[in-house]
MARPATI-338338 format. One line per 3 residues: number of its first residue (from 1); their letters; for each residue y, x, z of N, C-alpha, C. Coordinates in pm, whole numbers, plus 32768, in hexadecimal, padded with zeros to 4 digits. Example, Ala and Ser with C-alpha at 12.3 -4.5 7.8 and 13.67 -1.06 7.14 Angstrom:
1	as	7DC7:8527:830C:7E3E:84CE:830C:7EB6:8528:830C | 7F1F:8505:82C4:7F96:8557:82CA:8003:850A:8313
This chain:
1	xxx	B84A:8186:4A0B:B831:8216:49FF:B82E:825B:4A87 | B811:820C:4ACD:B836:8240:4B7C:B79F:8279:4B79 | B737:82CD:4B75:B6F6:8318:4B49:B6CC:837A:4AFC
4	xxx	B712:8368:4A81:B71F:83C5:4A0F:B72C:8458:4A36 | B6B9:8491:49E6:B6C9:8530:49F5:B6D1:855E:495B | B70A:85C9:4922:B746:85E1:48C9:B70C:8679:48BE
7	xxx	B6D6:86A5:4890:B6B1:8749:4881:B6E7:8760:47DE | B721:87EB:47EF:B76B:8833:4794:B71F:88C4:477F | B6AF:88F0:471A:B6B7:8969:470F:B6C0:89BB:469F
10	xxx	B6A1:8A23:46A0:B6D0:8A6F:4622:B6E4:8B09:4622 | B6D9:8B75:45C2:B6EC:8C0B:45D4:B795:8C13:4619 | B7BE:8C95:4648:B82F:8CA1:4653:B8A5:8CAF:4614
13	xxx	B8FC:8C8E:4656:B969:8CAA:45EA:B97A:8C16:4566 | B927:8B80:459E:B93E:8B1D:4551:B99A:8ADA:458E | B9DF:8AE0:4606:BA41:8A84:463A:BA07:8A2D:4673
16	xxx	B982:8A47:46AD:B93E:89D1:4730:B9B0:89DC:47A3 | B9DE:89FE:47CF:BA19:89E3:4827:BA97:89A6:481C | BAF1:89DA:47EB:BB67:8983:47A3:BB2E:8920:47A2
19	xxx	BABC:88E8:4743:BA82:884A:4743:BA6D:881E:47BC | B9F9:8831:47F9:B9EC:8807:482E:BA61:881E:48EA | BAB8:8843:48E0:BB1B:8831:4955:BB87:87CB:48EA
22	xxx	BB75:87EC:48A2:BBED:8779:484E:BBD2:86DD:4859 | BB1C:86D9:4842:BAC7:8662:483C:BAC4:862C:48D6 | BAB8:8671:4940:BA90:866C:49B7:BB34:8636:49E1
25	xxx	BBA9:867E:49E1:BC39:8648:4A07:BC51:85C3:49DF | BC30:8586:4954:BC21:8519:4920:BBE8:8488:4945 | BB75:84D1:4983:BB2A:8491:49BE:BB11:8467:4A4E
28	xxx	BB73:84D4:4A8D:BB6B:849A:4B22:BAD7:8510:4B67 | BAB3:853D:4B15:BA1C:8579:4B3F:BA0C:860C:4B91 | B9C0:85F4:4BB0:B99F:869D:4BED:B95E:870C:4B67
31	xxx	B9AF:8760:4B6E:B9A8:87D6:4B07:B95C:8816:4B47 | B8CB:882D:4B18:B863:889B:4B48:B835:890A:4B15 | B873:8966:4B13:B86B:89DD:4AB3:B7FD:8A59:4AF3
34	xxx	B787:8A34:4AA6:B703:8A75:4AF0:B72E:8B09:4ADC | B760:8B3C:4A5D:B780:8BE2:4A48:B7E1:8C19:4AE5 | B848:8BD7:4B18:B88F:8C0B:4B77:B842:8C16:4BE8
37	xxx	B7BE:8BCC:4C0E:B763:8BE6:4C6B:B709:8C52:4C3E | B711:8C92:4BD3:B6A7:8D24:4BBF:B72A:8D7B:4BB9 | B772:8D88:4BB4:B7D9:8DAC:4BC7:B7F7:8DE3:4C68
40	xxx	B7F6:8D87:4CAD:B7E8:8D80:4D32:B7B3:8DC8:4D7C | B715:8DA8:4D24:B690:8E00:4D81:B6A8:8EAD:4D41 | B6FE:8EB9:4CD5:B6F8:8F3F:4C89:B768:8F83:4D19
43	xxx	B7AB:8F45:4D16:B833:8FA2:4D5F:B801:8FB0:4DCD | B7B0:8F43:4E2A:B778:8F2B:4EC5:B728:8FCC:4EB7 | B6D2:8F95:4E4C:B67D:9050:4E49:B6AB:90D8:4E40
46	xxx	B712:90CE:4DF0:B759:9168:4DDF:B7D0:9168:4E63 | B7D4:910B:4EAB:B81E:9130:4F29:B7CC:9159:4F7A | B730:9124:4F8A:B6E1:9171:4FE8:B680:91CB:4FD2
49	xxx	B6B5:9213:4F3A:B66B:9293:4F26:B5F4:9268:4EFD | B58E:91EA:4EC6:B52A:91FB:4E78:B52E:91F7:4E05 | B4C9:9238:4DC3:B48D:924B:4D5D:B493:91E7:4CC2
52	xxx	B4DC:91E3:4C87:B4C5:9145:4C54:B459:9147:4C12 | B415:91BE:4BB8:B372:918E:4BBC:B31A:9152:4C21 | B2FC:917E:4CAD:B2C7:9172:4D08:B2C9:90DC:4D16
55	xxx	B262:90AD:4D00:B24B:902B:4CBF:B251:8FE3:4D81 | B1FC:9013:4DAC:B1CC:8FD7:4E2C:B24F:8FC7:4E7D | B284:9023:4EA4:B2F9:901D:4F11:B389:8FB9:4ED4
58	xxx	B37E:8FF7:4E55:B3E7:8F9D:4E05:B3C6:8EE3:4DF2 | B34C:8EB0:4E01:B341:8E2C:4DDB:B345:8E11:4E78 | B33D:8E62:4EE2:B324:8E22:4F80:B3B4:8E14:4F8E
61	xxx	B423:8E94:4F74:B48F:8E69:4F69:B4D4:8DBF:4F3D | B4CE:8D9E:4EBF:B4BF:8D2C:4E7B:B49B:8CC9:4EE3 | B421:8CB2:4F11:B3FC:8C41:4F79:B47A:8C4B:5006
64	xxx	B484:8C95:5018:B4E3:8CAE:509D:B561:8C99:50A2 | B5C8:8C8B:5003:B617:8C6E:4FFA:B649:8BE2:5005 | B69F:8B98:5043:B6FC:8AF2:5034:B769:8AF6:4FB6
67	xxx	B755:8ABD:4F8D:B7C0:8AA5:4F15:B7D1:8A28:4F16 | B87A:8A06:4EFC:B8DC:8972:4EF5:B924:8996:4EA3 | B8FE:8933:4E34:B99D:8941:4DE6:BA05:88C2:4DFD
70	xxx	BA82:88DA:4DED:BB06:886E:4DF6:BB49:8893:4DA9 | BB65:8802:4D88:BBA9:87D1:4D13:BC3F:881E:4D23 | BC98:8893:4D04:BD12:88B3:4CFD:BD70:885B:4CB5
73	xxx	BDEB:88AC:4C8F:BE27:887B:4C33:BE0D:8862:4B9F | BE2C:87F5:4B5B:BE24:87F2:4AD3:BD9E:87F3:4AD0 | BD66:87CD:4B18:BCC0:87BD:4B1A:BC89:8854:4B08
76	xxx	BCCA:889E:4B6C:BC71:8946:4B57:BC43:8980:4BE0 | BBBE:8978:4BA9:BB56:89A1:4C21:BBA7:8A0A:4C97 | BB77:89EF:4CF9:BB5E:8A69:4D81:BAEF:8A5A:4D8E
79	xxx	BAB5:8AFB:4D92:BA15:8B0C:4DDD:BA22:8B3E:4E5B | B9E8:8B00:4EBA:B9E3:8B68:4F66:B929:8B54:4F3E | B94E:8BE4:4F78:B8CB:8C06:4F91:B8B1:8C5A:5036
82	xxx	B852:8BFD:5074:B850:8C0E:510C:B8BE:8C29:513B | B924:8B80:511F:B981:8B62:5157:BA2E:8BE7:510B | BA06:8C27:50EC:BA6F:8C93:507B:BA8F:8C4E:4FF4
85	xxx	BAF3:8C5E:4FA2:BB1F:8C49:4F4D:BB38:8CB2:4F16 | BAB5:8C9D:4EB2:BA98:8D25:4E40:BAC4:8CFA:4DAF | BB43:8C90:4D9E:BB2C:8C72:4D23:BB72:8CE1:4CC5
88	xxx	BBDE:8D39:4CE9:BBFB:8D97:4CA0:BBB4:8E26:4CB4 | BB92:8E13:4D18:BB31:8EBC:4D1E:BAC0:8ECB:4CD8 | BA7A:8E40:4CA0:BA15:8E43:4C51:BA21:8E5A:4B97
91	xxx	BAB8:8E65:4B89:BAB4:8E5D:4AEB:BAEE:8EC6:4AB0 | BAED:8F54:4AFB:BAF5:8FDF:4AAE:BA6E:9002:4A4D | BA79:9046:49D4:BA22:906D:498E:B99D:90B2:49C7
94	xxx	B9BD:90FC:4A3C:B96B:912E:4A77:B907:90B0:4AAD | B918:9056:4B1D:B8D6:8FD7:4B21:B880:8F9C:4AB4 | B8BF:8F83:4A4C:B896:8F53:49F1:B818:8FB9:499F
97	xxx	B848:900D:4995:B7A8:9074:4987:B734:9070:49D3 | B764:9081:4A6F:B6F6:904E:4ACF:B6AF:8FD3:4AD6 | B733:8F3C:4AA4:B6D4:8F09:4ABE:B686:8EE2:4A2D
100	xxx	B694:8F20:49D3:B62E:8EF2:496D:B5A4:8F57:4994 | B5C1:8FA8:49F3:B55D:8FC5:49E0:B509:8FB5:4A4A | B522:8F84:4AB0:B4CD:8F3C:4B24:B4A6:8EAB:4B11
103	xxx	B4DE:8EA2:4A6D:B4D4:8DF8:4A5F:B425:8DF7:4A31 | B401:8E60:4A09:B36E:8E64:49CF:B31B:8E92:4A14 | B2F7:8E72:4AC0:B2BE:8E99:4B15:B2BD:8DDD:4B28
106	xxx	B22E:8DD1:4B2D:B1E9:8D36:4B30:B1F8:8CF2:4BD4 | B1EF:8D6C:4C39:B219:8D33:4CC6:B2B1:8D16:4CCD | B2E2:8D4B:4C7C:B35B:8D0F:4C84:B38E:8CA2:4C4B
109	xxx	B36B:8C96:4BFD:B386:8BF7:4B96:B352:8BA7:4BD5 | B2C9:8B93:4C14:B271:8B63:4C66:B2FC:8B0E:4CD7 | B33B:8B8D:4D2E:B362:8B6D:4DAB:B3F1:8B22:4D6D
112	xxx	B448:8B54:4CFB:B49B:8AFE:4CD1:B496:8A71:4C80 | B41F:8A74:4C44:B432:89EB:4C1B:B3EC:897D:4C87 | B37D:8993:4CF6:B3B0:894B:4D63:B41C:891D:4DB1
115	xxx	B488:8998:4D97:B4F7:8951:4DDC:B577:890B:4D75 | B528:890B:4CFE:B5D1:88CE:4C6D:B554:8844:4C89 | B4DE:883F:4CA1:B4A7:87AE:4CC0:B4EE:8757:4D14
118	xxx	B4EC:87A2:4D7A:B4F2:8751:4DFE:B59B:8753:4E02 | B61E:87A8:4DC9:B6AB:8775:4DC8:B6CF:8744:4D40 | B644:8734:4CF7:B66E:86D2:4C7A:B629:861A:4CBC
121	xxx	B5D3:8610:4D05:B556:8591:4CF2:B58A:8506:4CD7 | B613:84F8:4D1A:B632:846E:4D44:B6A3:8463:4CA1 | B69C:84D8:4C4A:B6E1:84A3:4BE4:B7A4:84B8:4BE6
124	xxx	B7CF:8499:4B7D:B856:84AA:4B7C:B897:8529:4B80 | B829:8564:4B3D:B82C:85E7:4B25:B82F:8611:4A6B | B875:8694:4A61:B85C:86EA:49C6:B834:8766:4A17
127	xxx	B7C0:8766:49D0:B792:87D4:49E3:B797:8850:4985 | B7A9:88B4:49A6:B7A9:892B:4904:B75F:89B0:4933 | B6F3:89B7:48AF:B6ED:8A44:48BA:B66C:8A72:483A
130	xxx	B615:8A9F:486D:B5C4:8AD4:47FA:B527:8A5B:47E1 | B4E1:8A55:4856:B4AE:89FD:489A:B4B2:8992:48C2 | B542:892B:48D9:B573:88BC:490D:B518:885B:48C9
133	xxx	B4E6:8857:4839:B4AA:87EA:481D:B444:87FD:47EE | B414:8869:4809:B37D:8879:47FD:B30E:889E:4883 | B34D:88E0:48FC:B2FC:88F7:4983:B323:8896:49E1
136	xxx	B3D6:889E:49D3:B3E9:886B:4A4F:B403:87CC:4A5A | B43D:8796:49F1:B431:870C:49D5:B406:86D2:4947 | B373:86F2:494B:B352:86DF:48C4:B34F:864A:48A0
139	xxx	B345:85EB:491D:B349:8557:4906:B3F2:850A:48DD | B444:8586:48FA:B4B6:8531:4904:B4F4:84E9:487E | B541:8473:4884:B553:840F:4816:B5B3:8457:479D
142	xxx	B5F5:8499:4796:B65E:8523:474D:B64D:859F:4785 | B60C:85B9:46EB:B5FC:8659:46DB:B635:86B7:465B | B68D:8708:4692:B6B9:8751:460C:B6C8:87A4:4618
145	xxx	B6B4:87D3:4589:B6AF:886F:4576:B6FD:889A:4524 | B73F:8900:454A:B7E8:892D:4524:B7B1:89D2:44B7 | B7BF:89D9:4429:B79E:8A4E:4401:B807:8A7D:43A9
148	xxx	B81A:8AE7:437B:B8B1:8B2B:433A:B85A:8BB0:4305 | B885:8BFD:4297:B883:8C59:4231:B88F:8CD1:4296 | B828:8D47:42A8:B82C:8D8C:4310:B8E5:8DD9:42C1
151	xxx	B90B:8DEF:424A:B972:8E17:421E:BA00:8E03:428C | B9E1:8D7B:427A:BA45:8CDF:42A5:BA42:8D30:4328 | B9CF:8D43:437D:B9C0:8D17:4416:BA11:8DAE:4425
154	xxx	B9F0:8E08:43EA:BA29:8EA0:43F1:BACE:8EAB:43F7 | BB00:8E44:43A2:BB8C:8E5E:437E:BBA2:8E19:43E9 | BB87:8DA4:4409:BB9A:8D46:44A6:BB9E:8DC8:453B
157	xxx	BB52:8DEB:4515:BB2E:8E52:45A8:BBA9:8EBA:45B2 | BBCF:8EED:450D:BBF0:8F80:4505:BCC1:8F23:4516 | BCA5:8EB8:4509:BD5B:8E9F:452D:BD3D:8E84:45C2
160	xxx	BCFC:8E59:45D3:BCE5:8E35:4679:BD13:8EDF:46C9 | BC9E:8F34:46A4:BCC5:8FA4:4709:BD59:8FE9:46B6 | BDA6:8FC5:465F:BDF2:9029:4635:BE82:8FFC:4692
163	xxx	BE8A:8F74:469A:BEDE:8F3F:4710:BEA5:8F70:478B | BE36:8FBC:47E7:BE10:8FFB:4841:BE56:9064:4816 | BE78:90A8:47CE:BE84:912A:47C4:BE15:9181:4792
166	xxx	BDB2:915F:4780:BD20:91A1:4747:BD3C:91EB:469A | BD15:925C:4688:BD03:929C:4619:BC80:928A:4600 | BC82:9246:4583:BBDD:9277:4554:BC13:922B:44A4
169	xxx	BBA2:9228:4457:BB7A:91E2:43D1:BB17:917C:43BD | BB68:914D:434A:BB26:90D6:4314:BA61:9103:4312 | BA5F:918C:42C4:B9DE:91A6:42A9:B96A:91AB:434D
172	xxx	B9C0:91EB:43A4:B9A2:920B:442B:B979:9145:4451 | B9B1:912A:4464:B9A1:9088:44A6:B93D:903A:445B | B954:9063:43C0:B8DF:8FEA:439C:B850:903E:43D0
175	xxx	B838:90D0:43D5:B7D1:90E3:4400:B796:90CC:447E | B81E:90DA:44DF:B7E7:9088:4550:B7C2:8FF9:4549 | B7FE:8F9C:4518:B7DC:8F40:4502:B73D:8EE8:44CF
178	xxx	B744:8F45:4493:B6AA:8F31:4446:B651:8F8E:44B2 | B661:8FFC:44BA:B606:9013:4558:B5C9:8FC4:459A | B665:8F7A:45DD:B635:8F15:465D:B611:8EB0:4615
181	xxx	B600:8E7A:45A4:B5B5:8E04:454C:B532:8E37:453D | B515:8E95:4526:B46B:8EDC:4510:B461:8EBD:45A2 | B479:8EF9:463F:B471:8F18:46D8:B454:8E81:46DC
184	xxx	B490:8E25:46E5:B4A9:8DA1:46FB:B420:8D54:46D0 | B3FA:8D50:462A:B38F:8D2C:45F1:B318:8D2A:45FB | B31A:8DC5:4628:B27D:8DEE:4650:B269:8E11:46C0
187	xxx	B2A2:8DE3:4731:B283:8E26:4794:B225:8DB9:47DF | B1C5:8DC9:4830:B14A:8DB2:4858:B14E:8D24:488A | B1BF:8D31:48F9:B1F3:8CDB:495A:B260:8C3E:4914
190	xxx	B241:8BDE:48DF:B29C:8B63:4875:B31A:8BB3:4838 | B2D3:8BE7:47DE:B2FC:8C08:4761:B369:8BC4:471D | B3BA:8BE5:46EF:B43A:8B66:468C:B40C:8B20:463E
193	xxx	B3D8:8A95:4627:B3C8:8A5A:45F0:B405:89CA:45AD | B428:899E:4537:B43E:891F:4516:B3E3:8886:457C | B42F:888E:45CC:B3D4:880E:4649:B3A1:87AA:45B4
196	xxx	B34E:8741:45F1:B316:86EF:4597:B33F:8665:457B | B38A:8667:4526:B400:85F1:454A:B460:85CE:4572 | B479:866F:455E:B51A:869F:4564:B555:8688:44C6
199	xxx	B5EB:8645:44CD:B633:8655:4461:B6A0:86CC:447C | B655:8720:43BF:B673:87A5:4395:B71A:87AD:438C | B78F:87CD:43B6:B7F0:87EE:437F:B854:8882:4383
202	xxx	B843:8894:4325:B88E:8922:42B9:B8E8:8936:42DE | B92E:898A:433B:B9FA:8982:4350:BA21:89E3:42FF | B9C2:8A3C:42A7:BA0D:8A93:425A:BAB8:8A83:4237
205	xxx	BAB2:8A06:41F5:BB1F:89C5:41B7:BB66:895E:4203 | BB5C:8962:4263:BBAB:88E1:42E4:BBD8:8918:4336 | BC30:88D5:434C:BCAF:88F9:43BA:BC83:88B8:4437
208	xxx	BC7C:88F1:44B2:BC5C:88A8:4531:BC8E:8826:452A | BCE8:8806:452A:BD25:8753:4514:BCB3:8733:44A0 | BC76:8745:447C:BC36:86EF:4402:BBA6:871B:4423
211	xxx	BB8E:8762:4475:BAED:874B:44BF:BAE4:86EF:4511 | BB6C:86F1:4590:BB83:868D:45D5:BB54:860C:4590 | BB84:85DC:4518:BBAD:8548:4510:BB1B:8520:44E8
214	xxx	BAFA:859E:4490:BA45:857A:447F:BA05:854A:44EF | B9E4:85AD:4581:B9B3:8593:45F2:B9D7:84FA:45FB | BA5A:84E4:4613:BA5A:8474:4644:BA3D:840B:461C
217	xxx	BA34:8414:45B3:B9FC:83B4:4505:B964:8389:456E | B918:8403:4564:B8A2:83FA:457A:B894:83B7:45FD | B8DB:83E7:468B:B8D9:83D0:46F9:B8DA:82EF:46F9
220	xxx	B940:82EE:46B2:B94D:8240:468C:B8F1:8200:4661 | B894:823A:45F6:B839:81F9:45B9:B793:81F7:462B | B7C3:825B:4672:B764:8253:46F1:B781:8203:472B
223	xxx	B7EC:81EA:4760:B808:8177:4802:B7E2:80DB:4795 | B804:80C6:4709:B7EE:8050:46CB:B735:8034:46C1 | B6F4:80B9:46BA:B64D:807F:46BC:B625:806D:4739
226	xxx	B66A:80AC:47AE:B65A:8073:4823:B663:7FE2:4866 | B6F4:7FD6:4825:B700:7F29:483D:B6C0:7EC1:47F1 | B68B:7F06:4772:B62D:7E8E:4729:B5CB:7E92:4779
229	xxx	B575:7F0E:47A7:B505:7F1A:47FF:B4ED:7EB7:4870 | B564:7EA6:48BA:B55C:7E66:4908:B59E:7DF4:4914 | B5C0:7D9A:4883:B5F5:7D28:487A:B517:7CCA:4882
């Protein structure tokens, strides 16, 4: 499996990441989490005052940026970006608005999935995000796609921010939710899609330990067609 690339995607709020940093610690692998790099380019922009429509200045941004991620503790990412470590400045709500919405500007996807190519190529990587197994490694040998009950994903989100301290409702969240599932779907630039030969799995009803054991189910039955391959 000393090659193996692993893409994880799915709407928000299914627990791609939990998986796949759970899958990736397991594995010894590099956790590549393409969302924390639009993320990145969202905050890089609202620190230097552009536009996040402004399609042009915002995707030149994108090209100009270095991004490294390392492996932390418990297998949890650090992002530096041009040499900074943005991994907590990137995950206020505010960020996260920006970057869904610079995520649907095509020069930018453009300039990021050249670079989840080139710090994914040599393998030994999980990759996660919306795209992972349909733009950016559509060849790779495991592909999955993580989906949950926008209900499910709402109540997931709405305990998440209530330990932040966040006031809001159940009714409030699933509509965001489904928002950014419509934003996500149709937007111009690789759209969310079921990759092609991705296996479908539901966490509505699963507990992170029991997505885990699936992944890895699957991850095994990969390294075994490999070695028949090359017996």
């Amino acid at each position: 499996m000393s090659g193996l690339i692993v893409t994880i995607d799915g709407p928000s709020g299914t627990g791609k990441s939990t998986a796949a940093r759970g899958l990736a610690r397991k594995l010894g692998f590099l956790y590549l989490e393409t969302g924390a790099m639009y993320r990145a380019v969202a905050q890089a922009a609202l620190r230097g005052g552009l536009c996040l429509d402004d399609a042009r200045p915002v995707a030149a941004l994108a090209r100009c940026l270095r991004f490294r991620f390392r492996r932390g503790p418990q297998g949890r990412n650090r992002l530096f970006v041009n040499g900074r470590d943005v991994t907590r400045a990137i995950r206020s709500p505010r960020i996260s608005e920006a970057a869904s919405r610079i995520a649907v500007i095509p020069g930018v996807r453009r300039a990021l999935v050249a670079r989840q190519r080139e710090i994914g190529r040599r393998g030994r990587v999980v990759v996660e995000g919306r795209d992972a197994g349909t733009v950016v490694f559509p060849k790779a040998p495991l592909k999955i796609f993580l989906s949950a009950s926008p209900r499910e994903r709402a109540r997931r989100r709405l305990a998440q921010w209530a330990g932040e301290g966040r006031r809001t409702t159940l009714a409030q969240v699933e509509r965001q939710v489904r928002a950014r599932d419509l934003r996500d779907s149709t937007r111009a630039a690789s759209p969310l899609r079921v990759p092609r030969g991705a296996v479908r799995i539901d966490n509505s009803r699963l507990q992170s330990s029991e997505v885990l054991d699936i992944l890895l189910d699957y991850v095994r039955n990969v390294g075994k067609r490999g070695e028949s391959l090359a017996q």
